[in-house]
C-alpha positions as CSV (number, residue, x, y, z in Angstrom):
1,X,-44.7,10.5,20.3
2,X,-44.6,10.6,16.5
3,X,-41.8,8.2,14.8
4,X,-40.5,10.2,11.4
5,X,-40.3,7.5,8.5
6,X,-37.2,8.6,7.3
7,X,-35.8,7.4,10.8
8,X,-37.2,4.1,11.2
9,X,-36.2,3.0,7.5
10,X,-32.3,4.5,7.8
11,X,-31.3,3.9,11.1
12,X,-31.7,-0.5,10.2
13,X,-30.3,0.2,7.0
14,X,-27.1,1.7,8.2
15,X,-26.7,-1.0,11.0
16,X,-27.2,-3.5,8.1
17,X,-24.4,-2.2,6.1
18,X,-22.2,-1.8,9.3
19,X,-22.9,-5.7,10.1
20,X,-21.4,-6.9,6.3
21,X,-18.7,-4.6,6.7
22,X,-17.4,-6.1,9.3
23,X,-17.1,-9.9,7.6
24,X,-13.9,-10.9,6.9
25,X,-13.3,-12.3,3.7
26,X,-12.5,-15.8,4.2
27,X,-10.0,-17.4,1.5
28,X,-7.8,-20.5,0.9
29,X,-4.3,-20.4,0.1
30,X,-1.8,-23.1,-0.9
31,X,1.9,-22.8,-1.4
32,X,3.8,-23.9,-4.7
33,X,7.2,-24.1,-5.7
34,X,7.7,-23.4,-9.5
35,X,11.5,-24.5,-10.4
36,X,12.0,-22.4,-13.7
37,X,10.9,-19.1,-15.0
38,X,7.9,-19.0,-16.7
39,X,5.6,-16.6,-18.2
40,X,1.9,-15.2,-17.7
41,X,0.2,-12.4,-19.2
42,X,2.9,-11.4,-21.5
43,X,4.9,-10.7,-18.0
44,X,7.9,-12.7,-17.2
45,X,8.0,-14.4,-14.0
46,X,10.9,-15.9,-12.1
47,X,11.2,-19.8,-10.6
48,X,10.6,-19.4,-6.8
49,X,7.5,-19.7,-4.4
50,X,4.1,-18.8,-5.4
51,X,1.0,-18.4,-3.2
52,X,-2.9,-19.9,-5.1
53,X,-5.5,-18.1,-3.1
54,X,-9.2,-18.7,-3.5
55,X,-11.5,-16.1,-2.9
56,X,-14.5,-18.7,-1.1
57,X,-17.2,-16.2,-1.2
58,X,-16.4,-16.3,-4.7
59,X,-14.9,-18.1,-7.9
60,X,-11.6,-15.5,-8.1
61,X,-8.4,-17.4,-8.0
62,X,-4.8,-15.1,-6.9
63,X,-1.7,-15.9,-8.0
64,X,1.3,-14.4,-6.0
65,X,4.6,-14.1,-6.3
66,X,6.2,-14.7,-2.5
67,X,9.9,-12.8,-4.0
68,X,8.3,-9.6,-6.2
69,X,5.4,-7.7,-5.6
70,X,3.2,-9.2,-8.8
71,X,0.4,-10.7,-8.4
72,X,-2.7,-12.1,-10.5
73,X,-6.6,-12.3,-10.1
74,X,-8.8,-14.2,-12.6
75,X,-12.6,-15.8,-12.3
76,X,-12.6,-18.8,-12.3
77,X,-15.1,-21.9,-13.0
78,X,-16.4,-25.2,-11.2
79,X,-13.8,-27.6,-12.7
80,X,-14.9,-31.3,-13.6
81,X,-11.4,-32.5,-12.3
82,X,-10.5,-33.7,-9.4
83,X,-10.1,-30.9,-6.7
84,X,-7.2,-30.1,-5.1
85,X,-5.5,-27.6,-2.9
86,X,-4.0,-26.1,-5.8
87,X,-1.9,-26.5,-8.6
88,X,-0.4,-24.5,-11.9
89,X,-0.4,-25.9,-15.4
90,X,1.6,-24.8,-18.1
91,X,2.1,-25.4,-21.8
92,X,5.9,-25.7,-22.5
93,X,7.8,-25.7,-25.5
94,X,12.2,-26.6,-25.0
95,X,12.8,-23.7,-22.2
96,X,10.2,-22.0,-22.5
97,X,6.7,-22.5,-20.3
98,X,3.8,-20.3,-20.3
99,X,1.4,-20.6,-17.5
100,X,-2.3,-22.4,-18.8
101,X,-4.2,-22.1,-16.1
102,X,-4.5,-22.3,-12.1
103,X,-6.7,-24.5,-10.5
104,X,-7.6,-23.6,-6.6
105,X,-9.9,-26.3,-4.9
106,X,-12.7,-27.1,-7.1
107,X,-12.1,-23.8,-9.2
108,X,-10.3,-23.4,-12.0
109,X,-9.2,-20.8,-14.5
110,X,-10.1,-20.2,-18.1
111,X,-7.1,-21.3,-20.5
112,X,-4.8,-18.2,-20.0
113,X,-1.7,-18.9,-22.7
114,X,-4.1,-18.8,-25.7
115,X,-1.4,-17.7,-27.9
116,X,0.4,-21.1,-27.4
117,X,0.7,-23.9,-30.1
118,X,-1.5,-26.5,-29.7
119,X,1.3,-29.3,-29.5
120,X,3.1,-28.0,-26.6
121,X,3.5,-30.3,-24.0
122,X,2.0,-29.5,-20.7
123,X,3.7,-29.6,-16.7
124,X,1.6,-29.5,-13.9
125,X,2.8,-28.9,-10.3
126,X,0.5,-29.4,-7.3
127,X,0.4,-27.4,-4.4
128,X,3.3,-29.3,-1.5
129,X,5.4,-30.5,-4.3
């Protein structure tokens, strides 16, 4: 019986490939309840319920809007603070708040509102609040 190479080096790669497509992607998601309108990425967003995923096979954080379809992705980093389910932070200046950044467990964003002054003050609502 002769075994062709092509055969014996394909047929375990393909069962490989079937085997990771079939692994869910496992996440964590907190709820949070933002009481005025506020803005990120130059969009406007309205006060309502948001949902913080975490991506755990990975560093991306989600942000999304549980009233209108938008949504938002960024990498985050390890964060030296203490972790928590989630929570949003925002620079604010009178009215108007801008969205800083969006910490998920132990991961945190990047400062997003780089635009802002630097003497802003800053809100922070936690995931349950």
């Amino acid at each position: 019986m002769q075994i062709k190479f092509t055969t014996s080096i394909l047929a375990p790669a393909i069962m490989a490939a079937a085997a990771l497509a079939t692994i869910p992607a496992v996440a964590e998601t907190a709820n949070v309840k933002v009481p005025f309108n506020f803005t990120v990425a130059g969009q406007n967003l309205p006060a309502g319920n948001y949902s913080v995923q975490r991506d755990l096979s990975s560093n991306f954080v989600r942000l999304q809007s549980q009233q209108t379809p938008q949504a938002f992705v960024w990498a985050g980093s390890p964060s030296a603070q203490e972790s928590k389910p989630a929570s949003l932070i925002f620079d604010h200046e009178g009215e108007q708040y801008t969205l800083r950044s969006v910490q998920a467990g132990s991961v945190i964003t990047p400062r997003l509102d780089k635009k802002r002054a630097r003497d802003s003050e800053r809100t922070t609502i936690m995931a349950g609040q």
